[in-house]
C-alpha positions as CSV (number, residue, x, y, z in Angstrom):
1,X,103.8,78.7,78.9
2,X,107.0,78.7,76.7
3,X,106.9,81.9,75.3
4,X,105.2,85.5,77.5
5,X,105.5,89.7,76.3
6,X,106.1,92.8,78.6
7,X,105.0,96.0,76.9
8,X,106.6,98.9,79.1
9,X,105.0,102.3,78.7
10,X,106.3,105.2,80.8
11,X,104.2,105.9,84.0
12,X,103.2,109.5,83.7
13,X,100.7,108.6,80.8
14,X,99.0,106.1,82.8
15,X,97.3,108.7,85.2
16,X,96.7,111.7,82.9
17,X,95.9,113.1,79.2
18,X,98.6,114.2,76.5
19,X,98.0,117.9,77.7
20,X,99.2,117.4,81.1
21,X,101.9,114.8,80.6
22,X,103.3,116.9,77.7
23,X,103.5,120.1,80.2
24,X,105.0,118.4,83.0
25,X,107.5,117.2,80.6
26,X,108.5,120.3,78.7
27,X,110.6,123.0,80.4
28,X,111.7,126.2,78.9
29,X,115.5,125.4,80.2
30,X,115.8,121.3,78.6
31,X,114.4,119.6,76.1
32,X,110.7,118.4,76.2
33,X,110.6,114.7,76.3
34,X,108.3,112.8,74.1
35,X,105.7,110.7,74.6
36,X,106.2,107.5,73.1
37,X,102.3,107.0,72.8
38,X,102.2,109.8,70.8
39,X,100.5,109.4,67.3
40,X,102.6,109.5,64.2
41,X,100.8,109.6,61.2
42,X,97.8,109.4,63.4
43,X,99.4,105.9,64.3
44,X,99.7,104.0,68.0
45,X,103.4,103.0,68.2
46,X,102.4,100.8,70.4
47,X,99.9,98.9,68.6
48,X,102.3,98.2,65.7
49,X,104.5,96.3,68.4
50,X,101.1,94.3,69.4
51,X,100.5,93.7,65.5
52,X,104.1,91.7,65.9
53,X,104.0,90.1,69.0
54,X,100.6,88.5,67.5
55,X,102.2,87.1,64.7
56,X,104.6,85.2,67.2
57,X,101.0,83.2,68.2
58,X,101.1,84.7,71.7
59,X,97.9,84.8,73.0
60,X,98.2,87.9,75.4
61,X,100.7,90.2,76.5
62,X,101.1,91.6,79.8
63,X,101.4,95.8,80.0
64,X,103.1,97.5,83.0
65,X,104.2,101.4,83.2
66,X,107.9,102.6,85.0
67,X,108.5,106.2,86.0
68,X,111.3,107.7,84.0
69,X,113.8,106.9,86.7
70,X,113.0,102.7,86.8
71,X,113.9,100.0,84.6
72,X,110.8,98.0,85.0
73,X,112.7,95.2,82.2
74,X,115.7,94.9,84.8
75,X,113.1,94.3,88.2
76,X,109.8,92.7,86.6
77,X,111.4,89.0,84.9
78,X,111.7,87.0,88.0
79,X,108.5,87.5,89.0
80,X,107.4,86.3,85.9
81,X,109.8,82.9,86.3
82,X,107.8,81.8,89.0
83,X,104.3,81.3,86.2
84,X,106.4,78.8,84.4
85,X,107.2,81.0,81.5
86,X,110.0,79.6,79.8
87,X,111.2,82.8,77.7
88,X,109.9,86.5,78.0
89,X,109.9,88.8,75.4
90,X,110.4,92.7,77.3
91,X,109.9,95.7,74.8
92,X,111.0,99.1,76.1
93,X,108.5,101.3,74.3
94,X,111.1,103.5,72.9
95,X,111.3,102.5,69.0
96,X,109.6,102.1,65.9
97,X,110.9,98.6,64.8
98,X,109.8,96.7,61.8
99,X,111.4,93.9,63.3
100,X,110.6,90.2,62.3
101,X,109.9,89.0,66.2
102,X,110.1,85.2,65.2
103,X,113.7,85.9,64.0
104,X,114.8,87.3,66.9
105,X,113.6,84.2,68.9
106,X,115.4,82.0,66.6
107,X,118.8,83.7,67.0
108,X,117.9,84.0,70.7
109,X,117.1,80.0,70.7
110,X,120.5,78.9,68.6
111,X,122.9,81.3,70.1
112,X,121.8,79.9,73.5
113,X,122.7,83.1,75.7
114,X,120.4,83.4,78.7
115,X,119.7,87.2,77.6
116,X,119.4,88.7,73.8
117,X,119.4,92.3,73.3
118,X,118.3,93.7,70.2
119,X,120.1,96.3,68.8
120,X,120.8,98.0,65.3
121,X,124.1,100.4,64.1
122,X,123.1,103.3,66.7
123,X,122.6,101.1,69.7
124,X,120.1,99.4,72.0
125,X,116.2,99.7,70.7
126,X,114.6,98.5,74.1
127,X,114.2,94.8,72.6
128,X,115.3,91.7,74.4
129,X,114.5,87.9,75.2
130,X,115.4,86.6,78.5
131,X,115.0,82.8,79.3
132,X,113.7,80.9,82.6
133,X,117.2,80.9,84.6
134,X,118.0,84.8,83.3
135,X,114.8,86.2,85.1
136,X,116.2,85.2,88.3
137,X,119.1,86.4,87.8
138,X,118.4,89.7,86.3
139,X,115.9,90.6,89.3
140,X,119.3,89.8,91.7
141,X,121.2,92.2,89.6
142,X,118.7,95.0,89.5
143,X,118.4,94.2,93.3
144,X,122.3,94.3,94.1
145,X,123.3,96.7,91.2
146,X,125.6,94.5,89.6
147,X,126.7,94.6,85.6
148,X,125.5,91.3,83.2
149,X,128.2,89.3,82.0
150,X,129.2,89.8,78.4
151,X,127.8,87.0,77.4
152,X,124.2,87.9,78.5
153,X,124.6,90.9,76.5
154,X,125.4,89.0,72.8
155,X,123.3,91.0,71.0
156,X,120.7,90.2,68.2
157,X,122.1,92.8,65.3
158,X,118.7,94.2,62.9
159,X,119.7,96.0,60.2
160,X,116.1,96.4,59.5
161,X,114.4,99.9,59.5
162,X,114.2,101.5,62.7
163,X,113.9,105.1,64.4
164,X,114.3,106.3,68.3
165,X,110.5,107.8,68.9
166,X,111.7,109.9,71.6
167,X,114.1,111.6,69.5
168,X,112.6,114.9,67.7
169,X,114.7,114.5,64.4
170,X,114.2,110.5,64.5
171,X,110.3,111.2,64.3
172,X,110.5,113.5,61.8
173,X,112.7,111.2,59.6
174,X,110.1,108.6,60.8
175,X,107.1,110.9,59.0
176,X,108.8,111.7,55.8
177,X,109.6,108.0,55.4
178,X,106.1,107.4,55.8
179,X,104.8,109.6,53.9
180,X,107.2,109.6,50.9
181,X,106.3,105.1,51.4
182,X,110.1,104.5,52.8
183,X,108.9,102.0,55.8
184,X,106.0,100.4,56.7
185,X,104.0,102.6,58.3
186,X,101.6,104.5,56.3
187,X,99.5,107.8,57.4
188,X,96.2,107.2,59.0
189,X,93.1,109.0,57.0
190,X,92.0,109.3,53.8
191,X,94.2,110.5,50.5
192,X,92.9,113.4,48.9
193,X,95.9,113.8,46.5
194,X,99.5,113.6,45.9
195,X,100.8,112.2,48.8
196,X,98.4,114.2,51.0
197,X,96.1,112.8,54.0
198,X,93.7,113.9,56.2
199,X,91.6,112.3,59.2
200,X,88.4,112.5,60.3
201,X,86.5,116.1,60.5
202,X,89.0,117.9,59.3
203,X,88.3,121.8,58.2
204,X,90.4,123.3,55.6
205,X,89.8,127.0,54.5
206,X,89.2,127.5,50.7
207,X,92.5,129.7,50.3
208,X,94.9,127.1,52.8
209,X,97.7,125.4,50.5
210,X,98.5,121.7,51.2
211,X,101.3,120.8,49.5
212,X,102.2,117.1,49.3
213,X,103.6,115.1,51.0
214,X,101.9,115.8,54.2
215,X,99.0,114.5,57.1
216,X,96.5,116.5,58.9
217,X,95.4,114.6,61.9
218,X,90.9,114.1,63.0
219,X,89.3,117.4,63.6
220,X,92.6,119.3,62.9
221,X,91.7,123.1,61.9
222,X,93.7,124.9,59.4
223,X,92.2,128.7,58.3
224,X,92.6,131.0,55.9
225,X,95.8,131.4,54.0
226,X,97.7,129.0,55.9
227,X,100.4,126.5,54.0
228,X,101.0,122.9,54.9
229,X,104.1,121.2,53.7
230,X,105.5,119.9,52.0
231,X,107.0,116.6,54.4
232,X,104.6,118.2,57.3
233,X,102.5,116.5,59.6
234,X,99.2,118.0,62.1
235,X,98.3,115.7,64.5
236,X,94.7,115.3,65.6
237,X,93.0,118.2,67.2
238,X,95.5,121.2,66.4
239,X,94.4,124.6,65.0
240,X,96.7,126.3,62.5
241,X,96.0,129.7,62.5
242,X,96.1,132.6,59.2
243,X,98.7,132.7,57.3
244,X,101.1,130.4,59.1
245,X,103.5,128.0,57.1
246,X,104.0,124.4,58.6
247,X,106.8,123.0,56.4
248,X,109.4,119.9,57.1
249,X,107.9,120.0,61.0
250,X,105.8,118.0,63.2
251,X,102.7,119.5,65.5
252,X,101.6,117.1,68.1
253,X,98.5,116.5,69.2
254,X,95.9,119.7,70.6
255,X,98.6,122.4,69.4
256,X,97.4,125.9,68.8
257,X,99.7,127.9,66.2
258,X,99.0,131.8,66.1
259,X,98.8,133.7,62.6
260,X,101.7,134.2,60.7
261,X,104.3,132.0,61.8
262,X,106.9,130.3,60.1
263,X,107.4,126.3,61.2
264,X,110.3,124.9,59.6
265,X,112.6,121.9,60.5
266,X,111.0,121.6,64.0
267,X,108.5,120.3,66.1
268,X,106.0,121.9,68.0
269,X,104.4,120.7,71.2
270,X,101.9,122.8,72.9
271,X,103.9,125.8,73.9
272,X,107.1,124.6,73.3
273,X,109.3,124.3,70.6
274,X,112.4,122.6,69.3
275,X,114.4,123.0,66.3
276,X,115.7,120.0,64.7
277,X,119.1,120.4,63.5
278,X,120.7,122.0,67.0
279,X,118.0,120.9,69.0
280,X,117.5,124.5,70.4
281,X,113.8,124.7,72.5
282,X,111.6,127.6,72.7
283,X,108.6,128.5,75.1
284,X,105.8,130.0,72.5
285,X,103.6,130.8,75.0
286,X,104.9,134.2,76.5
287,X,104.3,136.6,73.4
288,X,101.0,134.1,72.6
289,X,102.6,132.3,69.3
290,X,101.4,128.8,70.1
291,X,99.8,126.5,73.3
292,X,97.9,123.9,74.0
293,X,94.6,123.5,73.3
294,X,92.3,122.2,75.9
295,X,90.6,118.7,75.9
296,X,87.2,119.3,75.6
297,X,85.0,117.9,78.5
298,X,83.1,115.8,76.7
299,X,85.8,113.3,75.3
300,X,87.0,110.3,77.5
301,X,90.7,110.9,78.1
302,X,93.4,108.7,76.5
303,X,94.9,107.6,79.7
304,X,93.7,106.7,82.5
305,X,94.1,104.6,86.0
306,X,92.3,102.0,84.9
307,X,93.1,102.1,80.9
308,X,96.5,102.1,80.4
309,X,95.6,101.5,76.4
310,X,93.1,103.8,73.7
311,X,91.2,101.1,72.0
312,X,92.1,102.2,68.5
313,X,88.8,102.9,65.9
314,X,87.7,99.7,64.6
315,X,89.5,97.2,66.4
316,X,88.5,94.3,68.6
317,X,87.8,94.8,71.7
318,X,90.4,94.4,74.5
319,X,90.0,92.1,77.7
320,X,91.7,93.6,80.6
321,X,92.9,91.7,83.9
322,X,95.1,93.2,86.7
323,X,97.8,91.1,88.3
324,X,100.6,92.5,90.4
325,X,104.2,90.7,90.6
326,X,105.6,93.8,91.9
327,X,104.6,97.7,93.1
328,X,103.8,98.7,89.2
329,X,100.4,97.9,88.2
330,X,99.8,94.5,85.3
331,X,97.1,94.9,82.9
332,X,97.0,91.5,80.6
333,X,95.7,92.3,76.9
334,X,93.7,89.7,74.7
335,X,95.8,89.9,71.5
């Protein structure tokens, strides 16, 4: 096979639902870390990078998870050398890139460097090609610690658009983009006005204000006298209580927000807060201002063992088979 993808997707999704990885990750005393699986916009991160590593004509890709402490894209490529792949394509899932793939394997194939990192004007975005000699080599490295040559590291420069998803700030810049139509990605529901969606089942009291541009996530309840936007998104499954403005913020997924609070220029997450121009975290859930809400029973979690991936609604179905070249569970997808 010339040409093979590696998704990685952090391990602690993998073996629970967005309640529980969110509050192992949050702390009162450092700031929460993000999952990069996450909706924005109601949108899978991740499936946007399988949307472009189709167009390259691959015909599957293979998905592993790392705990937060591994670099599965320094230990997993020599394992892969021994199939015959020729070149492997290794995304980090840490960015939103809209990145033209095919462009990045021409530079990759012309400058001739065994390893091409992608990177734009702030740095690495977890992007790089490695061909058949450089997966053996980078597996001895990771095993003996040692640095890559410069010349490994020539990296491939996009100046395309691009944000960090694990950075607070970068996904809000990410949602006002989208919503004002700055990038690519566009919100996931239907428009009922001015730059103003919402998803499936949602319930809006008669007196709340929505005031464009802004996205309220499937089965996202906001009551009476509550004010949304503008630039603010709900993620699915959040309840906004009376008389609470969201404004300039994101709320991720299953957030309760009591009555009367004031949301600006942060993002909320269950309990916990963080402001977005210091970067300052508060715990919510002491004096009862905000928490997560509970999955219900009924629903099929997100994660699980055995389904690293949420089939998104109304796509084709994915094939699924496990292969091991290492201690992390493979899961190869049917693109």
């Amino acid at each position: 096979m010339e040409l093979a993808a590696v998704v990685v997707v952090p391990a602690w999704e993998a073996a629970m639902g967005e309640a529980e990885a969110h509050a192992l990750t949050s702390s009162k005393h450092e700031r929460p870390v993000y999952s990069p699986r996450m909706p924005i916009l109601g949108n899978d991160v991740l499936q946007s990078w399988m949307d472009r590593i189709r167009k390259l004509g691959i015909p599957s890709l293979w998905l592993t998870s790392s705990a937060r402490d591994e670099n599965v894209a320094d230990s997993a490529p020599a394992g892969f050398a021994g199939l015959g792949i020729e070149r492997l394509l290794v995304i980090n899932l840490k960015s939103y890139a809209e990145m033209d793939l095919a462009d990045l394997l021409r530079f990759h194939r012309e400058s001739r460097n065994p390893v091409t990192e992608a990177q734009d004007a702030r740095g690495q975005l977890g992007v790089r090609l490695l061909d058949h000699g450089a997966m053996h080599a980078t597996g001895e490295k990771h095993q003996s610690s040692c640095p890559a040559t410069g010349r490994e590291r020539a990296p491939y420069q996009f100046r395309g658009y691009a944000k960090r998803i694990l950075s607070a700030r970068e996904r809000q810049e990410l949602v006002g983009d989208g919503l004002t139509g700055a990038c690519a990605m566009r919100p996931l529901g239907t428009q009922i006005g001015g730059q103003v969606w919402i998803g499936e089942d949602v319930k809006l009291a008669g007196s709340a204000r929505i005031i464009g541009p802004a996205y309220i996530g499937a089965r996202t309840i906001v009551r009476a006298g509550a004010t949304i936007g503008p630039f603010a998104s709900l993620e699915h499954d959040c309840v906004v209580d009376y008389g609470t403005t969201v404004e300039r913020s994101t709320v991720l997924p299953q957030t309760y927000l009591a009555p009367g609070l004031l949301i600006r220029n942060e993002l909320v997450d269950g309990g916990y807060l963080e402001d977005l121009s210091c970067g300052a975290v508060a715990d919510l859930q002491p004096a009862g201002l905000g928490g997560r809400i509970q999955r219900r029973k009924s629903r099929r979690p997100e994660f699980s063992e055995a389904d690293v991936l949420s089939r998104p609604r109304g796509a084709s179905t994915w094939d699924f088979a496990p292969y091991s070249t290492a201690a992390q569970p493979w899961l190869q997808v049917q693109l």
